[in-house]
MARMAR-840994 format. One line per field, with one value per residue: x, y, z of N, C-alpha, C, O in turn; residue in one letter. Coordinates in steps of 0.001 Angstrom, whole numbers, plus 524288, in hexadecimal, padded with zeros to 5 digits. Atoms other than C-alpha are relative to their C-alpha. Layout:
N
n.x = c(X, ...)
n.y = c(Y, ...)
n.z = c(Z, ...)
ca.x = c(X, ...)
ca.y = c(Y, ...)
ca.z = c(Z, ...)
c.x = c(X, ...)
c.y = c(Y, ...)
c.z = c(Z, ...)
o.x = c(X, ...)
o.y = c(Y, ...)
o.z = c(Z, ...)
code = c(a, ...)
! end
This chain:
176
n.x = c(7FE04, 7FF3D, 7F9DE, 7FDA7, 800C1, 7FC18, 7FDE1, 7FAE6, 7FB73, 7F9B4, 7FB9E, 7FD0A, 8049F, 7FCC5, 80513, 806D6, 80161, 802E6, 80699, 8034C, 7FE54, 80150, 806D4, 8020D, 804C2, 8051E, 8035A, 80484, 80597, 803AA, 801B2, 802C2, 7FCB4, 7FE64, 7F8F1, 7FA25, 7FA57, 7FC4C, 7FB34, 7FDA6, 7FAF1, 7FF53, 7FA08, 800BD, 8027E, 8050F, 80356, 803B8, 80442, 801D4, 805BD, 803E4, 80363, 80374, 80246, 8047D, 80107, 80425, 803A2, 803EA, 7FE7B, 7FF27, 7FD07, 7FCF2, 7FC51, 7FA80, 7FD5C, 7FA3F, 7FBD7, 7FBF3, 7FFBD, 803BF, 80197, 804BF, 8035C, 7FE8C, 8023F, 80500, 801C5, 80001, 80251, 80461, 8009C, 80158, 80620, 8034F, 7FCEC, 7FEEC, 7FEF5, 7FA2C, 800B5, 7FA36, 80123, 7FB54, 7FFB9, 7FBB3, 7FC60, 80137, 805B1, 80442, 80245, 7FD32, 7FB41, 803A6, 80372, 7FEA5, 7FF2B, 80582, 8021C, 7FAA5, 7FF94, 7FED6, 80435, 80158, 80054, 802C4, 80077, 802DF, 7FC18, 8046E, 7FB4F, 7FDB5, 8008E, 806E1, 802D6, 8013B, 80436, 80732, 8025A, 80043, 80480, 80414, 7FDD2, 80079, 804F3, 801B5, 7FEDC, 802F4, 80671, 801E8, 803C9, 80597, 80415, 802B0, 7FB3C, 7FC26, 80497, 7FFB9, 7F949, 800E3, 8023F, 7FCDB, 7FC21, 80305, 7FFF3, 7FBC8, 7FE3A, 801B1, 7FD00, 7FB07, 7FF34, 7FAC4, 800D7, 7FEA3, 80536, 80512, 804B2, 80130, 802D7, 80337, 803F6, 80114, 804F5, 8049C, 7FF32, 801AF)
n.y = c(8054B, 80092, 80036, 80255, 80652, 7FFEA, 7FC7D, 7FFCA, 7FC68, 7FFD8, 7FDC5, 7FD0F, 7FB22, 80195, 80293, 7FF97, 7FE91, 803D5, 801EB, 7FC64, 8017B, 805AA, 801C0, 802EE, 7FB5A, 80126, 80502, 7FEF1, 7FBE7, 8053A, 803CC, 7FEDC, 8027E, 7FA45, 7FF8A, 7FCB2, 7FF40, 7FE2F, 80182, 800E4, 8061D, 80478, 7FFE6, 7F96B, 7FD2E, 806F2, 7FE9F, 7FF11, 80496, 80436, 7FB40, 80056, 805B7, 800C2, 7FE04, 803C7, 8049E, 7FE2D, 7FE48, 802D9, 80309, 806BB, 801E6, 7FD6A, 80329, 7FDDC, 7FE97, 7FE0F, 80003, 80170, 8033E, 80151, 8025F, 7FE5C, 804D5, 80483, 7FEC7, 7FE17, 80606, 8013C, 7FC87, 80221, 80505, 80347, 7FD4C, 80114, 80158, 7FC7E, 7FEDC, 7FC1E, 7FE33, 7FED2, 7FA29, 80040, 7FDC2, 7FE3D, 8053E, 80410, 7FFB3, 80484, 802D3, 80405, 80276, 7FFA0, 805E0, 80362, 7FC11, 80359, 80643, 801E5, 80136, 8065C, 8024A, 7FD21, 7FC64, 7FF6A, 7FB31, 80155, 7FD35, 7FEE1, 7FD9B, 7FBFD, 7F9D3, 7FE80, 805E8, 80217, 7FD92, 800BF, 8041F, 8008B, 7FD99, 80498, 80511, 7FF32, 7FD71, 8058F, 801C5, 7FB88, 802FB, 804EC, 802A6, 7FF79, 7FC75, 7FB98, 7FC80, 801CF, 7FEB2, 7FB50, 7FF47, 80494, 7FB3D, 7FAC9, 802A0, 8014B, 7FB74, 7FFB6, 804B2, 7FFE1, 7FA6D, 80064, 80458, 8027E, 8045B, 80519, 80294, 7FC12, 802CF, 804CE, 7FD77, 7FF4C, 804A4, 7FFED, 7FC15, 800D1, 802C8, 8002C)
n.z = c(8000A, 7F8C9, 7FEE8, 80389, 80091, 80356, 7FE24, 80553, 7FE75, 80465, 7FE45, 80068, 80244, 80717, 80289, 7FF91, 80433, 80193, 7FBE3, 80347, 804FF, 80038, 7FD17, 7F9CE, 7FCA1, 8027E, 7FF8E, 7F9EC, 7FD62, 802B8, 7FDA2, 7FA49, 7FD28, 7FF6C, 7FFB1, 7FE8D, 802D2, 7FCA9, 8016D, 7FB73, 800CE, 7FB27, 7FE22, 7FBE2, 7FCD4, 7FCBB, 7FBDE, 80163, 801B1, 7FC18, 7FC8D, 80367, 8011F, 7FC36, 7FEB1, 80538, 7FF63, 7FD12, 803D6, 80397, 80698, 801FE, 800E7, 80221, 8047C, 7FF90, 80602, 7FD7C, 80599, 7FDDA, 7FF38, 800ED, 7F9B5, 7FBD8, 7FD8A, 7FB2A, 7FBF7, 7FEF7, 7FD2F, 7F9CF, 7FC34, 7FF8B, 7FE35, 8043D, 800D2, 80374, 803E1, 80209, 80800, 80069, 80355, 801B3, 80407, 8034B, 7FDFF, 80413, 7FF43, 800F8, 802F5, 8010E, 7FBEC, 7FDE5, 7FBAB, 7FD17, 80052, 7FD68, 7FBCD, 7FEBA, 80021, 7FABE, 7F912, 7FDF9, 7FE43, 7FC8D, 800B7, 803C3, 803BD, 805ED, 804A0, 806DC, 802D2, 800E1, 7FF7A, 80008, 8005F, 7FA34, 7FC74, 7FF92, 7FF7F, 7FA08, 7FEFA, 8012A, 7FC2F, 7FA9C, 800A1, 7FEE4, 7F9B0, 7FBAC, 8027C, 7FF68, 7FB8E, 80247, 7FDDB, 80608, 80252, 80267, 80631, 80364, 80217, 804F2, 80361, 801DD, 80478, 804C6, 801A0, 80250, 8059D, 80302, 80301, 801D5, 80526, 7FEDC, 7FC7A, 80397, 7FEF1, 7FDEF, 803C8, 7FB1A, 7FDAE, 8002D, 80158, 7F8EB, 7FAE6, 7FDD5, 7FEF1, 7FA1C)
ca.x = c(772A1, 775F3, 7825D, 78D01, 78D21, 79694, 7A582, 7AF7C, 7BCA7, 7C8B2, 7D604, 7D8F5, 7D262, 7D942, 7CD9F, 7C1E4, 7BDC9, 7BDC0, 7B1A0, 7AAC6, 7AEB4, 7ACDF, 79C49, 79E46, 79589, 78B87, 789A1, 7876B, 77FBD, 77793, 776E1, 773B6, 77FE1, 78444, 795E2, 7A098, 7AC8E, 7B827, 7C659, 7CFFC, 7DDF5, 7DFA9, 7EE4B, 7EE17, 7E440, 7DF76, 7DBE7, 7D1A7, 7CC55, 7CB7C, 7C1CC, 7BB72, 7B895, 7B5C1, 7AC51, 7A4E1, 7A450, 79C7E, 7954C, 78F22, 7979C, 796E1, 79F09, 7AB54, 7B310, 7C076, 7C75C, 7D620, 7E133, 7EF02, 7F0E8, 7E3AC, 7E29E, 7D592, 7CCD3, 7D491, 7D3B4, 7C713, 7C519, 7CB32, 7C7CC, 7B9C9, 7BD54, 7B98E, 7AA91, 7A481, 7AA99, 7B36C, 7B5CB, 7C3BC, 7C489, 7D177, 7D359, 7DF92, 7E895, 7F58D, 7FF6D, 7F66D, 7E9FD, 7E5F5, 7E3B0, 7EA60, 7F20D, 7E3DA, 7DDB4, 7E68A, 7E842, 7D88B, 7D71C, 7E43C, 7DE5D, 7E06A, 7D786, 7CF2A, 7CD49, 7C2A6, 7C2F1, 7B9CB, 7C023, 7B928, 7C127, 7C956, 7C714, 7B852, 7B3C0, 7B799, 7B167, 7A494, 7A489, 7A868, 79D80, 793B5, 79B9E, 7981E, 78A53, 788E1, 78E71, 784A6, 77847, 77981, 771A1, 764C5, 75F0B, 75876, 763FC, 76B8F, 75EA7, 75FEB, 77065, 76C3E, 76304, 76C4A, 775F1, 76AF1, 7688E, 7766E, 77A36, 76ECE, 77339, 77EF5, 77D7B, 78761, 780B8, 7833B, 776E2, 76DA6, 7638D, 76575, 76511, 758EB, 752BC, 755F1, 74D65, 74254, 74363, 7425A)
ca.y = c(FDAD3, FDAF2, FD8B3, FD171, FC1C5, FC36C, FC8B1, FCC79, FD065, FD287, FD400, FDF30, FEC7A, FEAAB, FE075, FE838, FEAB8, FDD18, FDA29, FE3F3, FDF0F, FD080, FD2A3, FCD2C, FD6B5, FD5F8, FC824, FCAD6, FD4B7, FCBEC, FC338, FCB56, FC708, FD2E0, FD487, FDCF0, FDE63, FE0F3, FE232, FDBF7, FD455, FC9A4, FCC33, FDBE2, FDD0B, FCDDC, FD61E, FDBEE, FCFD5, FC87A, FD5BF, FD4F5, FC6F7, FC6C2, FD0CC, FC968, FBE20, FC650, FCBB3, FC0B2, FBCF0, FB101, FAFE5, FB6DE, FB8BD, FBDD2, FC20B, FC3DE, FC3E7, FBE4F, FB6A9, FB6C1, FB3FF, FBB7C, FB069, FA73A, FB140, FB592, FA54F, FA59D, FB104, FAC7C, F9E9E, F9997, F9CA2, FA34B, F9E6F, FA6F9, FA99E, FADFC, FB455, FB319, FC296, FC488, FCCA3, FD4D8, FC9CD, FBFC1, FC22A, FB4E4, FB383, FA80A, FAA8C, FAF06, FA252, F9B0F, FA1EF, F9E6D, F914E, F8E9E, F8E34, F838B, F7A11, F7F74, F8BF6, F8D5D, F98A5, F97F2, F9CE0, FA27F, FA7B4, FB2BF, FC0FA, FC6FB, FB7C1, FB651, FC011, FBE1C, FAFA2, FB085, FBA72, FAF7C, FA499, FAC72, FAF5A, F9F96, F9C34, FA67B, FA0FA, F93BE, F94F2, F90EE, F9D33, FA8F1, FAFBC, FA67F, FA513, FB2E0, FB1AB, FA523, FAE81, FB965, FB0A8, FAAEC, FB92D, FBBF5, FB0D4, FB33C, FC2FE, FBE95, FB37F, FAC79, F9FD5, F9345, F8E87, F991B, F8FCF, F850E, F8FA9, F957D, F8759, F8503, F90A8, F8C74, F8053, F8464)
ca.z = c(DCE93, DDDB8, DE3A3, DDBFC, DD951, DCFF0, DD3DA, DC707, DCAEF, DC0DE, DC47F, DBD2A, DB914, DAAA3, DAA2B, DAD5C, DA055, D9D30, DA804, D9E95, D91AD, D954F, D9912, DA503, DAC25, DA1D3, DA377, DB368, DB127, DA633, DB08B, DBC56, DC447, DCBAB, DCBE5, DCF42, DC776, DCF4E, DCB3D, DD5FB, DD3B7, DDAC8, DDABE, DDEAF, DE51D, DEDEC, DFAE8, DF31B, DEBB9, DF750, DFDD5, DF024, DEF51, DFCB6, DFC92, DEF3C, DF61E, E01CD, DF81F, DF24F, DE514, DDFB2, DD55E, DD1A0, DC492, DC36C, DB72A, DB947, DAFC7, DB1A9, DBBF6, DBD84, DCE7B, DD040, DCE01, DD729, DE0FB, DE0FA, DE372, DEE46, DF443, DF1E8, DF738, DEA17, DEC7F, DE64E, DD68D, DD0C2, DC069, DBD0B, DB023, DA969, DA3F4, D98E6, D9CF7, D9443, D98CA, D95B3, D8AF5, D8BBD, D99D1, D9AA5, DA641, DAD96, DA8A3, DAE38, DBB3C, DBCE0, DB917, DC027, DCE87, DD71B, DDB01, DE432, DDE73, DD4A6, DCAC0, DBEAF, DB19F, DA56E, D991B, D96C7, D982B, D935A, D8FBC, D9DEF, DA376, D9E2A, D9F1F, DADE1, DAE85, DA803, DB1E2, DBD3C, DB7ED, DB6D3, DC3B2, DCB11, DC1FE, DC69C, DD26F, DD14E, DD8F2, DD0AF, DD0A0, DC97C, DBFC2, DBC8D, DB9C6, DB018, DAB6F, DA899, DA17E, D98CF, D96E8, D945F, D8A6A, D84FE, D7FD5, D7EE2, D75F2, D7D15, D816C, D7B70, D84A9, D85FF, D7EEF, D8BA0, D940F, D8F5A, D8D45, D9C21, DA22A, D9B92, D9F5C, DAD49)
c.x = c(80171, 80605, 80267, 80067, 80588, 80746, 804C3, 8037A, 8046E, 8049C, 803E0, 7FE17, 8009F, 7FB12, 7FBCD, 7FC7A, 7FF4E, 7FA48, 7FE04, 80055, 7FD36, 7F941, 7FF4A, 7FBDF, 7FBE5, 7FF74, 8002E, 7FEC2, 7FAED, 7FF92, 7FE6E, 803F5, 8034B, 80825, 80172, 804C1, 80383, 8062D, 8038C, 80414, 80044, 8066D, 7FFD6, 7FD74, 7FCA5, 7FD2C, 7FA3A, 7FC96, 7FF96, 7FB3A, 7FC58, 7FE00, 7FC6D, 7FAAF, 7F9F6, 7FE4A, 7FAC5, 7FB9B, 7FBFB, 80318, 7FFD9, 80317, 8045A, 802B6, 802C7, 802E8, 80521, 80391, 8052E, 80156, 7FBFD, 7FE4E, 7F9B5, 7FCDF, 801E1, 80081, 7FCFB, 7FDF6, 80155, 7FE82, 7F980, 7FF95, 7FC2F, 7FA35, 80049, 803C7, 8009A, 80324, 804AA, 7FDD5, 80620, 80040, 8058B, 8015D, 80616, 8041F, 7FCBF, 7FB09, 7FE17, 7FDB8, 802E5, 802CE, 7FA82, 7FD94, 801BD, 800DD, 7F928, 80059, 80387, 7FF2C, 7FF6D, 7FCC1, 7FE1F, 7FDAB, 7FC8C, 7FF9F, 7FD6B, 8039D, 7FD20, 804B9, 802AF, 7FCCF, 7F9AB, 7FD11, 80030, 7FDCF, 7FB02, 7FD45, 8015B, 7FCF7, 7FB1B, 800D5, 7FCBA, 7FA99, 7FDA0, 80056, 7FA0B, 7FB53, 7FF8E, 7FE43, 7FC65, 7FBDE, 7FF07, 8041A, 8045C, 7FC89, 801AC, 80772, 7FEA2, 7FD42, 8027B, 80269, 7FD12, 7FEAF, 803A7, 8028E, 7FACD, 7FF8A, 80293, 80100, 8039E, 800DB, 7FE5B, 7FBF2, 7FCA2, 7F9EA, 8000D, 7FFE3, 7FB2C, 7FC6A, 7FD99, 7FB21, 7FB1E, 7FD70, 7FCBC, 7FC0D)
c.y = c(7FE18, 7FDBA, 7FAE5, 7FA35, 7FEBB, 803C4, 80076, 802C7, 7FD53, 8011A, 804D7, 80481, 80027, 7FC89, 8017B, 80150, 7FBBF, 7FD48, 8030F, 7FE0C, 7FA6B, 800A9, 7FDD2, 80212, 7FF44, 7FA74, 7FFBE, 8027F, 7FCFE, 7FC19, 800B5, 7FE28, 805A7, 7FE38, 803F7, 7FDE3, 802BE, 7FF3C, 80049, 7FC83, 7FE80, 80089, 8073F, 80328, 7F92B, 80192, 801D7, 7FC52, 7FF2B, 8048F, 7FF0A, 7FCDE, 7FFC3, 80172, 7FDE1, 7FD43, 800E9, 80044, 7FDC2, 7FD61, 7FAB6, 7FDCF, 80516, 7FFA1, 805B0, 7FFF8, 80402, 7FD16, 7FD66, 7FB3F, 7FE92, 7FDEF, 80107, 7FC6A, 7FC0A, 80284, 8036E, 7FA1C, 7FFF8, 803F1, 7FE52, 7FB17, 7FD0F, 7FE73, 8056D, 7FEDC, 805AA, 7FE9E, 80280, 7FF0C, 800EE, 80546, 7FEC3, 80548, 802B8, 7FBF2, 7FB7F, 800AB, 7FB83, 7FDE8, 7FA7A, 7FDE6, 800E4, 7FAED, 7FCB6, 8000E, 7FE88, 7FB2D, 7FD20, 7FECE, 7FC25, 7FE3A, 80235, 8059E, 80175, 805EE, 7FF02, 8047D, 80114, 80178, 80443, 80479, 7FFE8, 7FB70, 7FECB, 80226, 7FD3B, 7FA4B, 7FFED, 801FD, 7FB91, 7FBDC, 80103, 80013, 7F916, 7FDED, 80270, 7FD46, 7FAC1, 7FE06, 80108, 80499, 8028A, 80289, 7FE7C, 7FF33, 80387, 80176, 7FE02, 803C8, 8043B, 7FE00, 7FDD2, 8049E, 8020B, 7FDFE, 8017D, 8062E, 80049, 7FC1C, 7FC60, 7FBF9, 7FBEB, 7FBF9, 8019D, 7FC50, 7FC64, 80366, 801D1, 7FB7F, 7FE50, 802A6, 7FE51, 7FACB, 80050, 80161)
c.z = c(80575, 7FFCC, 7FC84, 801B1, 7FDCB, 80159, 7FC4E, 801CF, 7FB84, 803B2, 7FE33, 7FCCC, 7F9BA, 7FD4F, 800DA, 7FBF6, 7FBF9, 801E5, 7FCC1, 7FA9A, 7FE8F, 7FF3A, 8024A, 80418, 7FC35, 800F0, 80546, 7FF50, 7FC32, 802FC, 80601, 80485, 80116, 801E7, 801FA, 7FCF9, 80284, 7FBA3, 8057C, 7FE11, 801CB, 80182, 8029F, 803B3, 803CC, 804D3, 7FD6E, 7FBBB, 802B4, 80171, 7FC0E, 80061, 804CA, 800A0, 7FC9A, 802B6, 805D5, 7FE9D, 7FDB4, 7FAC2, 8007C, 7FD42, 7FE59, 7FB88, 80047, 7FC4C, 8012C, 7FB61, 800FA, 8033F, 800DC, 8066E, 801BD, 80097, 8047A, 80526, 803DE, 80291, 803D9, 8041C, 8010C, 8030B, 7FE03, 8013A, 7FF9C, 7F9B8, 7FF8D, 7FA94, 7FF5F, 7F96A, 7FDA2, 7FC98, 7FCD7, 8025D, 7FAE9, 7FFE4, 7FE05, 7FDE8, 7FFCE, 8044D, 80222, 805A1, 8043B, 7FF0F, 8026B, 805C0, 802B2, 80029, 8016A, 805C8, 8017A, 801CF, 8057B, 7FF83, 7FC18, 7FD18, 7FA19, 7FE55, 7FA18, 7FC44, 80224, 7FF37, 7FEF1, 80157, 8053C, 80303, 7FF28, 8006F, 80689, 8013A, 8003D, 8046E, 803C9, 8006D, 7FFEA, 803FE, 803AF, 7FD00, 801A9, 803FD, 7FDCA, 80262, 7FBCD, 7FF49, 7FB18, 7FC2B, 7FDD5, 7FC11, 7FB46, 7FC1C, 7FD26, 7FC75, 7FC63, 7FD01, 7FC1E, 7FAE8, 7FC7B, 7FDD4, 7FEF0, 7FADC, 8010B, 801EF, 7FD45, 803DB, 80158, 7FF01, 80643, 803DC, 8027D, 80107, 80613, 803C3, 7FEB9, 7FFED, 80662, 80152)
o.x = c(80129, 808FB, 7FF92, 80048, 808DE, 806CA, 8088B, 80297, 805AB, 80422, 80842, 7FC83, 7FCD3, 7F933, 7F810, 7F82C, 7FCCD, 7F715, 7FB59, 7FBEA, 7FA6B, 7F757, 7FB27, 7F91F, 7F861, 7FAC4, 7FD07, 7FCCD, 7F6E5, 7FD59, 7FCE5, 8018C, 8057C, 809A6, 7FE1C, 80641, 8029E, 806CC, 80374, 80313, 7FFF6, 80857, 7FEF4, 7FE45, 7F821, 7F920, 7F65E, 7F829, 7FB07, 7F6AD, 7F7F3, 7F93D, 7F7A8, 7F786, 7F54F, 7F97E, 7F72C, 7F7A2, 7F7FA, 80132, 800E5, 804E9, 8027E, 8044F, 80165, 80494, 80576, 802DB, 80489, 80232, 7FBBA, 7FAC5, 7F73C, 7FB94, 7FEDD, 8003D, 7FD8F, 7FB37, 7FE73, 7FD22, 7F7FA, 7FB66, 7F8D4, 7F91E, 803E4, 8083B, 7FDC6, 8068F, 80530, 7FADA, 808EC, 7FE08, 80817, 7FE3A, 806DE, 80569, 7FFB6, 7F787, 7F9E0, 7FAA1, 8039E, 8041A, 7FB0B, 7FBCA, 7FEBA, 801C5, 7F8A8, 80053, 802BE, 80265, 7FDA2, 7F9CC, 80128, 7FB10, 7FEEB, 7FDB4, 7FFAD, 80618, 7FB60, 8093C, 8023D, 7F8A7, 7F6AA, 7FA2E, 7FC97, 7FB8D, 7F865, 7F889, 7FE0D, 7FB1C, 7F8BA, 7FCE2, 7F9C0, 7F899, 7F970, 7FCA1, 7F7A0, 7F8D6, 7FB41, 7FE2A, 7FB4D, 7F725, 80036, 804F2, 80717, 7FE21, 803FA, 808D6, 7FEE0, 7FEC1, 800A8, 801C7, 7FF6D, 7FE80, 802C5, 80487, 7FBD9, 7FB87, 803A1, 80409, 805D2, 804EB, 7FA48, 7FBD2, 7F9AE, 7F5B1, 7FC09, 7FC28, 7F9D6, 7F851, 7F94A, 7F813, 7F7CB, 7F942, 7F8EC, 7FADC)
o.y = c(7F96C, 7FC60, 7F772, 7F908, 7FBB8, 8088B, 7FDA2, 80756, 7F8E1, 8037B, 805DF, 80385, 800CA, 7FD07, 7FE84, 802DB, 7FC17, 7FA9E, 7FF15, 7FED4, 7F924, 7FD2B, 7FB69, 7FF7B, 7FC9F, 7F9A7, 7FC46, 80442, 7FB92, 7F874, 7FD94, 7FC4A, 80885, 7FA95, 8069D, 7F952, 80771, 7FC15, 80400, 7F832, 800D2, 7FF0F, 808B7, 80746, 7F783, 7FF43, 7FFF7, 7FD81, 8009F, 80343, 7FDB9, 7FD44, 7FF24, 7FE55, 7FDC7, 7FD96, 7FDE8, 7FE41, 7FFCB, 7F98C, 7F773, 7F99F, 8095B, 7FB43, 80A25, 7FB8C, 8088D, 7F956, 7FC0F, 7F71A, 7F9C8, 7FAB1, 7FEC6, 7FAFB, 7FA0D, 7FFB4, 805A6, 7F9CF, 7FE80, 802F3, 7FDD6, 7FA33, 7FA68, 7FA1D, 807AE, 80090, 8095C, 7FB4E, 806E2, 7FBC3, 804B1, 8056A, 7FAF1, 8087B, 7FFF0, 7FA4D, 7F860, 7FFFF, 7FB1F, 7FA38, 7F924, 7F9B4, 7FE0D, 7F8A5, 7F9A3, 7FB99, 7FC36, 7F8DA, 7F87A, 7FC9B, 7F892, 80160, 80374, 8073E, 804E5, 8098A, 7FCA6, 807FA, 7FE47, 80183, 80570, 8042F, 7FCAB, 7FB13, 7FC56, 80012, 7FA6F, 7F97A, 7FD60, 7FFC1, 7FA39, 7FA11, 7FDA8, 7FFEE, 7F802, 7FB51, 7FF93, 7FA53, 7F8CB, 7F964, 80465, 80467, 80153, 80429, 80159, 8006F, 802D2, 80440, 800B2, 8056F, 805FB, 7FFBC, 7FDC8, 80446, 80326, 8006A, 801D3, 80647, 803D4, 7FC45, 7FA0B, 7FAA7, 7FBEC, 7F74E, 7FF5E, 7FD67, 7FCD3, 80217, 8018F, 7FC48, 7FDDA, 8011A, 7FDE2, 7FA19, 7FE27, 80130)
o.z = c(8068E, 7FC41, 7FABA, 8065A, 7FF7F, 80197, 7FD37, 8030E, 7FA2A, 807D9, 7FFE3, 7F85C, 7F6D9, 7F8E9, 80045, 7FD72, 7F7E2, 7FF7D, 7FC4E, 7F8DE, 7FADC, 7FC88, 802B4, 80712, 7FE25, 801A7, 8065A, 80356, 7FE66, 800C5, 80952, 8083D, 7FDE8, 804AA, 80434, 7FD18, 80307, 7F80F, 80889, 7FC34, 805FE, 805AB, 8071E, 8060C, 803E5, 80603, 7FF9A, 7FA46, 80334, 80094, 7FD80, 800F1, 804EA, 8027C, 7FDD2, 802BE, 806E6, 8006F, 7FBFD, 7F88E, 803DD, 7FEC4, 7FD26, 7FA4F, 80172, 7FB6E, 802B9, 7F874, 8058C, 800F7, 80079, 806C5, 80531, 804FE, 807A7, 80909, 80818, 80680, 80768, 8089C, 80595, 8053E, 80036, 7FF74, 801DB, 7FA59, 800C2, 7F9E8, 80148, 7F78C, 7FEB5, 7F855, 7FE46, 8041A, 7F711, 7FB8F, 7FBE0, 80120, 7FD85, 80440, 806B2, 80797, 80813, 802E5, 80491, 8074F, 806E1, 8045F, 8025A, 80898, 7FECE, 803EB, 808FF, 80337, 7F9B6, 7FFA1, 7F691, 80085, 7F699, 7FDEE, 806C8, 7FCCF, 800D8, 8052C, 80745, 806B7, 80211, 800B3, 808EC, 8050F, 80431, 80683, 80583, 804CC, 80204, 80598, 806B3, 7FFDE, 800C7, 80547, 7FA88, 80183, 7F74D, 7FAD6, 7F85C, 7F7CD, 7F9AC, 7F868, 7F74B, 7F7DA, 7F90F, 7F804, 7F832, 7F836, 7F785, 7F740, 7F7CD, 7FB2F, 7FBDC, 7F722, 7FD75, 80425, 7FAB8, 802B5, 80467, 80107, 808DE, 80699, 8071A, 8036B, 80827, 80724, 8022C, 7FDA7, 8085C, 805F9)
code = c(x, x, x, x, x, x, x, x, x, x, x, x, x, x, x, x, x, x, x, x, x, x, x, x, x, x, x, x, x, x, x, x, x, x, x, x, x, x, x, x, x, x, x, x, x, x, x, x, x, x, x, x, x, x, x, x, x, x, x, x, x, x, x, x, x, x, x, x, x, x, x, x, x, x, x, x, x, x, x, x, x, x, x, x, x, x, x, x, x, x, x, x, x, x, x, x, x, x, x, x, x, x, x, x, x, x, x, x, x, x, x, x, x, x, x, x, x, x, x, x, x, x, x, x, x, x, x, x, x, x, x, x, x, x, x, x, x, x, x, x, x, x, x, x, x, x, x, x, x, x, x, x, x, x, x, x, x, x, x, x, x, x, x, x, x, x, x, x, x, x, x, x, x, x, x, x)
! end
């Protein structure tokens, strides 16, 4: 799949067993979109996000998503460490103080103007639709590379059963 596009970091090893659970990795690897899964807090550990992000952003990533529990900071600063290129996906996780997420949902979609953070559901549903997010963002160039993503996700939805327009999809390609 060649070096990573894609860059998933949690804030807390307690959740690495949801990135597995959700099928977030199966739908980049059904779509050919090479990742890394990191675990890093933005509160215990920020010298080493900032080296991480930095080093993504050397690297090549494009987009990032971030699934953090509580107060929920990593997406807001993974944005800024990035300097809000390339987009980044926060992922509200549930956590023992708070199973509904609530206080991570709000903690995302709380940042201040200026600060862009996309927001998908709660826990698995959020993984794997920030997975799909990131897998739409990255398909919407018109080079071949981003053909073959579109491709993957028509792939995808269509094993999954999970696409409420696979039919306009399909109708599209042969069209072209």
């Amino acid at each position: 799949m060649g070096k990573r596009i894609v860059d998933i970091i949690i804030g807390s090893k307690t959740d690495r067993s949801l990135l597995e659970e959700a099928g977030m990795f199966e739908v980049l690897k059904r779509c050919g979109v090479s990742y890394k899964a990191s675990v890093i807090s933005a509160d215990r550990n920020p010298g080493i996000l900032k080296g991480h992000c930095e080093e993504a952003l050397q690297n090549g990533v494009r987009t990032f998503i971030a699934g953090a529990g509580m107060v929920a900071r990593l997406p807001g600063s993974i944005a800024a460490i990035a300097k809000y290129i390339p987009p980044v996906i926060g992922v509200p996780l549930p956590s023992d103080d708070f199973p509904d997420a609530l206080d991570a949902i709000l903690s995302i979609t709380r940042a201040p103007a200026g600060c862009p953070v996309g927001c998908t559901g709660v826990g698995k549903v959020g993984l794997r639709n920030a997975a799909l997010f990131a897998v739409q963002i990255l398909a919407a160039s018109d080079n071949e590379r981003g053909k073959e993503m579109r491709d993957g996700l028509v792939d995808y939805y269509s094993i999954t059963r999970k696409d409420p327009q696979l039919a306009y999809i399909k109708s599209r390609k042969k069209e072209v």
